[in-house]
DRENDREN-911516 format. One record per residue (C-alpha): x, y, z; residue number from 1; residue in one letter. Coordinates in nm, 2 decimals, padded with zeros to 4 digits. Layout:
BEGIN
SITE       xx       yy       zz     i   aa
SITE        X        Y        Z   NUM    A
...
// end
This chain:
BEGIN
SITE       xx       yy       zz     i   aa
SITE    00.00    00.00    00.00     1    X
SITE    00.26    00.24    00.07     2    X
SITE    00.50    00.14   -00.23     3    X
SITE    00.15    00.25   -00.43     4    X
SITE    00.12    00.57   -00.30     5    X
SITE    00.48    00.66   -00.32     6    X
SITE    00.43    00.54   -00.69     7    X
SITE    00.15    00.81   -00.72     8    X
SITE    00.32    01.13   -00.56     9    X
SITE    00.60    01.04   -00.77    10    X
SITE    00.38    00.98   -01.12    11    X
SITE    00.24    01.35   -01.01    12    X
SITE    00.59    01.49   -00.92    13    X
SITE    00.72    01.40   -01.22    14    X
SITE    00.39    01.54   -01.43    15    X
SITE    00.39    01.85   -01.28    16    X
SITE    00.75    01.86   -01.34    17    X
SITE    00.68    01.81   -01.72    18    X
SITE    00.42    02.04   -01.73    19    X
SITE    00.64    02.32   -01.61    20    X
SITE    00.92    02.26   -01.85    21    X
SITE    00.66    02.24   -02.14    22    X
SITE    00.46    02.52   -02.03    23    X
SITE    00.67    02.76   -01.90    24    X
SITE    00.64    03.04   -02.14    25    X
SITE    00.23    03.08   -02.14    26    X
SITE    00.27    03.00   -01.74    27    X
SITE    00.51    03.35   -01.68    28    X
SITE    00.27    03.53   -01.99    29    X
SITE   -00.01    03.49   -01.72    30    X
SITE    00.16    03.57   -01.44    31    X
SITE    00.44    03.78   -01.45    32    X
SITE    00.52    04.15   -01.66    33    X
SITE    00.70    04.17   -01.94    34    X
SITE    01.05    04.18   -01.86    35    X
SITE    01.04    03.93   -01.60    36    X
SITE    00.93    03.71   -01.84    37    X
SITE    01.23    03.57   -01.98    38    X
SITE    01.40    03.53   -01.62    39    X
SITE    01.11    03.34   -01.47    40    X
SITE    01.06    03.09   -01.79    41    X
SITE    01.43    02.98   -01.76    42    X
SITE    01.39    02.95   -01.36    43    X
SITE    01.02    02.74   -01.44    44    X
SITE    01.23    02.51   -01.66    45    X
SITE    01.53    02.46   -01.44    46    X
SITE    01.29    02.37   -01.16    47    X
SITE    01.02    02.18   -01.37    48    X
SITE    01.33    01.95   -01.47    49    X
SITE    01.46    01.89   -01.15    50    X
SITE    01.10    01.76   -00.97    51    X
SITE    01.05    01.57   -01.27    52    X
SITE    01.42    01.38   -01.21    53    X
SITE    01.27    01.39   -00.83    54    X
SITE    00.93    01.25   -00.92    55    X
SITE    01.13    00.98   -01.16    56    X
SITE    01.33    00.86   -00.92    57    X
SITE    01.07    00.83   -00.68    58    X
SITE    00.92    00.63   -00.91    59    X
SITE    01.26    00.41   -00.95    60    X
SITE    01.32    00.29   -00.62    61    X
SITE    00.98    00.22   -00.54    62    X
SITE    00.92   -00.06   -00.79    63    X
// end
């Protein structure tokens, strides 16, 4: 049971993770001004790609 939840924060870790690397320019167009724009999509990247290595690995050693 707890292997399968594990499983699951880390399949939704990972996605989120995804998500933000994917998304990141239309994410900052919504929520930040103009010249922060191109600051805050490189810092959404960098830390979209390190939850998804975070929510793959929890994935990893949990199977």
């Amino acid at each position: 049971m707890g292997k399968t939840i594990l499983v699951g924060i880390g399949v939704i870790v990972a996605l989120i993770g995804v998500i933000m690397v994917f998304d990141a320019r239309t994410l900052t167009k919504k929520w930040f001004s103009f010249g922060d724009q191109n600051e805050a999509s490189a810092g959404m990247k960098i830390i979209g790609f390190i939850l998804g290595i975070i929510g793959t690995l929890l994935i990893y050693f949990n199977i």
